[in-house]
DOMIMI-520625 format. One record per residue (C-alpha): residue in one letter; z, x, y; residue number from 0. Coordinates in Angstrom, 3 decimals, padded with zeros to 6 digits, m for minus. Example, Ala and Ser with C-alpha at 12.3 -4.5 7.8 and 13.67 -1.06 7.14 Angstrom:
REM residues 2
(r A (007.800 012.300 m004.500) 0),
(r S (007.140 013.670 m001.060) 1),
//
This chain:
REM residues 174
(r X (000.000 000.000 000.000) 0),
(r X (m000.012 003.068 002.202) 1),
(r X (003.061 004.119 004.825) 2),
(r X (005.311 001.701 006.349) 3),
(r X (008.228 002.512 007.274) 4),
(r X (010.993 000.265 009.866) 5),
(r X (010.683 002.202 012.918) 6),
(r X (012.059 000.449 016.358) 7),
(r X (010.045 001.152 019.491) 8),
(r X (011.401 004.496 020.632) 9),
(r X (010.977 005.865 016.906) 10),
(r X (007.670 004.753 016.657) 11),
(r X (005.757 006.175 019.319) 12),
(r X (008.053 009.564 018.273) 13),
(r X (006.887 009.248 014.704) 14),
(r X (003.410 008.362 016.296) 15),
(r X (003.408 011.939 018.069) 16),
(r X (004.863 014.201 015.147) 17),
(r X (003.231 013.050 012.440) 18),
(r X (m000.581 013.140 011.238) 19),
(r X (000.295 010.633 008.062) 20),
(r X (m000.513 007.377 010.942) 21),
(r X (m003.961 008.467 011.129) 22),
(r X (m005.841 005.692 008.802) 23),
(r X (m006.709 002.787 010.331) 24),
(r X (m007.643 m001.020 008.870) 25),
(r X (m010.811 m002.555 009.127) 26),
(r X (m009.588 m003.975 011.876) 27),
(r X (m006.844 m002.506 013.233) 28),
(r X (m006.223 m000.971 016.736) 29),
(r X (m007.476 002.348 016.996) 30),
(r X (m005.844 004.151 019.913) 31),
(r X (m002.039 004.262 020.107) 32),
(r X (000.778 002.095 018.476) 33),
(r X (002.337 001.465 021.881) 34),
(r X (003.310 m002.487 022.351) 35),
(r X (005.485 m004.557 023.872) 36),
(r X (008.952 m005.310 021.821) 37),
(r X (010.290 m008.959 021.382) 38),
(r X (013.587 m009.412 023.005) 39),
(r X (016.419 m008.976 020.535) 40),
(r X (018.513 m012.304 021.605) 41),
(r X (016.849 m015.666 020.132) 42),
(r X (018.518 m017.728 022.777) 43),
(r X (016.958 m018.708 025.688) 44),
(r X (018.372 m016.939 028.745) 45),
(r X (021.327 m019.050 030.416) 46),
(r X (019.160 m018.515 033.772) 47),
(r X (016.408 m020.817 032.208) 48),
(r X (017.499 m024.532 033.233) 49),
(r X (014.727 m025.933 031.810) 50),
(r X (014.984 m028.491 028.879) 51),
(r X (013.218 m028.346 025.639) 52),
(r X (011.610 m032.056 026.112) 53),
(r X (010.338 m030.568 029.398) 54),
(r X (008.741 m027.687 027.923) 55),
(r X (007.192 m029.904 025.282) 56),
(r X (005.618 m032.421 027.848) 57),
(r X (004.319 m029.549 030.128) 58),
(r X (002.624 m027.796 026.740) 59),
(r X (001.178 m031.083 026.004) 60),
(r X (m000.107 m031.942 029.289) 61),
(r X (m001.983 m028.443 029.602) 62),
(r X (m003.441 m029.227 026.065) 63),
(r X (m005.021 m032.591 027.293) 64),
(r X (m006.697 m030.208 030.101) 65),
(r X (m008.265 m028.136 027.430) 66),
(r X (m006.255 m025.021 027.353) 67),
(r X (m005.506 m022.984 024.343) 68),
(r X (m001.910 m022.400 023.123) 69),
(r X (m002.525 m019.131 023.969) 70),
(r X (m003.392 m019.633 027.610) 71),
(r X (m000.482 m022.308 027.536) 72),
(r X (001.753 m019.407 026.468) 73),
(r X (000.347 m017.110 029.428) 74),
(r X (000.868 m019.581 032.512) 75),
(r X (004.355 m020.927 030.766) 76),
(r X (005.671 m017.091 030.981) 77),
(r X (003.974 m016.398 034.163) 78),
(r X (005.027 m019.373 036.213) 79),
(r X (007.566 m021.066 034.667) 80),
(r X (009.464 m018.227 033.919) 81),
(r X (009.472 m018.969 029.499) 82),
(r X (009.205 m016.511 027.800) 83),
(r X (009.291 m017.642 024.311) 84),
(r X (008.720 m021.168 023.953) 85),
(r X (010.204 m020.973 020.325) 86),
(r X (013.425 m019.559 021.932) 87),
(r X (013.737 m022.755 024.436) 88),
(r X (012.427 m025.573 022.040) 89),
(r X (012.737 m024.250 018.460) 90),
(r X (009.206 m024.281 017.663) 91),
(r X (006.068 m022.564 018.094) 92),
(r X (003.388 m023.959 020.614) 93),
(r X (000.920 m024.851 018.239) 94),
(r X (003.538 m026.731 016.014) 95),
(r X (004.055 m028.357 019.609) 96),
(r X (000.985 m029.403 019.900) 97),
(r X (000.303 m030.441 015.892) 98),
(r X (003.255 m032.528 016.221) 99),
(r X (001.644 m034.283 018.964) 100),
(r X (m001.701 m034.741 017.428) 101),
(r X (m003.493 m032.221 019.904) 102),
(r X (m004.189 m028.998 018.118) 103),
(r X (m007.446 m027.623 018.188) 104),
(r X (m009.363 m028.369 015.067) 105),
(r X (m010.565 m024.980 014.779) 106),
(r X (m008.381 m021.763 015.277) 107),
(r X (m008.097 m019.993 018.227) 108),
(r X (m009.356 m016.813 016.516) 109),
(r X (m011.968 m017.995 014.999) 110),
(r X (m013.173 m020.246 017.886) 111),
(r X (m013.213 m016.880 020.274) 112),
(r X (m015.172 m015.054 017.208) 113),
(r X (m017.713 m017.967 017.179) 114),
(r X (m018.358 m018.065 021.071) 115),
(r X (m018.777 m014.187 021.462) 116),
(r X (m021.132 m014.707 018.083) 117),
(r X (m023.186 m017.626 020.421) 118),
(r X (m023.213 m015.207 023.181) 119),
(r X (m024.480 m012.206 021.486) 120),
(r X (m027.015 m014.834 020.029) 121),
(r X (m028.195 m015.484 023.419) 122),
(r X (m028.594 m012.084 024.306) 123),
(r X (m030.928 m010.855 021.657) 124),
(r X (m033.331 m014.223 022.761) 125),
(r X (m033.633 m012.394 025.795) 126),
(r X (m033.927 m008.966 024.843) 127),
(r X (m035.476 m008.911 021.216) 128),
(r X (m035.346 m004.574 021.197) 129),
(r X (m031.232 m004.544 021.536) 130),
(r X (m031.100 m003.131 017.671) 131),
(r X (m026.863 m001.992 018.773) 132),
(r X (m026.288 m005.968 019.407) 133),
(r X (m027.809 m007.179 016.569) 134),
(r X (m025.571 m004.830 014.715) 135),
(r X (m022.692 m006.104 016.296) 136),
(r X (m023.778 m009.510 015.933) 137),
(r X (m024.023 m008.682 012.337) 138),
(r X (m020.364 m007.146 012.066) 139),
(r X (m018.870 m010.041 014.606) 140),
(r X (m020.568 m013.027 011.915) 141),
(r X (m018.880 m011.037 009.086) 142),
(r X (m015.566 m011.146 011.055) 143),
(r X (m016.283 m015.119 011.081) 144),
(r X (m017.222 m015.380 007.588) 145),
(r X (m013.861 m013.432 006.697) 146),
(r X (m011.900 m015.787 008.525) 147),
(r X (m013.529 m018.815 007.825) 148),
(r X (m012.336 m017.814 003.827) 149),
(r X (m008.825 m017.110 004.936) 150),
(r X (m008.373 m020.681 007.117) 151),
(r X (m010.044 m022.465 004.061) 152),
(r X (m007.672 m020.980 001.401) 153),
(r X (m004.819 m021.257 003.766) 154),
(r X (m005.522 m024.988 004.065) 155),
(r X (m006.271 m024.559 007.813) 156),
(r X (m010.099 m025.972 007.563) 157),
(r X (m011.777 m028.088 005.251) 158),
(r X (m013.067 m026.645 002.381) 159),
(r X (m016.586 m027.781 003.113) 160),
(r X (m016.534 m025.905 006.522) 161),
(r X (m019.207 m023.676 006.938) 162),
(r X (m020.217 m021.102 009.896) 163),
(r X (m024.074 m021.553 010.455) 164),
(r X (m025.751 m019.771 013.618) 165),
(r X (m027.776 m022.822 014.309) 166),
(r X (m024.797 m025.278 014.807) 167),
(r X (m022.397 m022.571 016.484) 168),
(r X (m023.757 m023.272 019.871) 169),
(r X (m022.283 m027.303 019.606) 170),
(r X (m018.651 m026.203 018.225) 171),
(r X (m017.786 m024.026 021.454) 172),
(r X (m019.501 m026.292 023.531) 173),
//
């Protein structure tokens, strides 16, 4: 299974810089530094925070209904509302949030970001037929898809008849 060992932040970038046995990297995995930023330690939400969970909830939904991802909820909750970690306030996740009010998105947000940048690569090459480095990419970005298409459908998160076809992408991120 390779190296792991339970490092916390300071030992990690230390164990980063001494050691050449960090060197392999995933098929996916970040390639330049291990640097990133730590989850706070308490699970509470801070006793500055005078914010209810039921509040919380009703502001996650009503960003949904404007078409916002739970990861752009998460961004403008921390930014301007001052959460942090919505599970530390409400005791759930923001996508549990929003499945529990019937407004998840009915594809994942991974695989919905892989599909657009596929549609937009797509587009490209119309326009410039030569590009032989996009259609590469293209290639490895629809294999990235195709990955996690199998993962979503084995983890029960799609249908099993789902299917990723390059003709049809363009109407599921439109």
């Amino acid at each position: 299974m390779g190296f792991q060992a339970i490092f916390t932040q300071p030992e990690r970038r230390q164990a980063a810089a001494n050691t050449t046995y960090l060197r392999h990297h995933g098929a996916y995995a970040q390639q330049r530094g291990i640097s990133a930023s730590a989850k706070p330690y308490k699970r509470t939400p801070p006793s500055w925070l005078k914010i209810s969970a039921q509040d919380v909830q009703d502001s996650i939904c009503k960003f949904a209904k404007k078409g916002l991802t739970p990861s752009q909820i998460g961004v403008i909750l921390r930014d301007s509302h001052g959460i942090a970690q919505v599970n530390s306030v409400t005791g759930s996740k923001i996508l549990r949030i929003l499945k529990a009010h019937g407004l998840a998105p009915e594809i994942p947000e991974d695989l919905y970001h892989l599909i657009k940048k596929a549609v937009a690569i797509r587009k490209h090459l119309e326009r410039n037929r030569k590009d032989k480095d996009s259609k590469f990419r293209l290639i490895l970005v629809e294999s990235r898809i195709h990955r996690l298409a199998r993962y979503y459908k084995k983890t029960k998160k799609l249908p099993p008849v789902w299917k990723y076809e390059s003709t049809t992408a363009s109407t599921l991120v439109a």
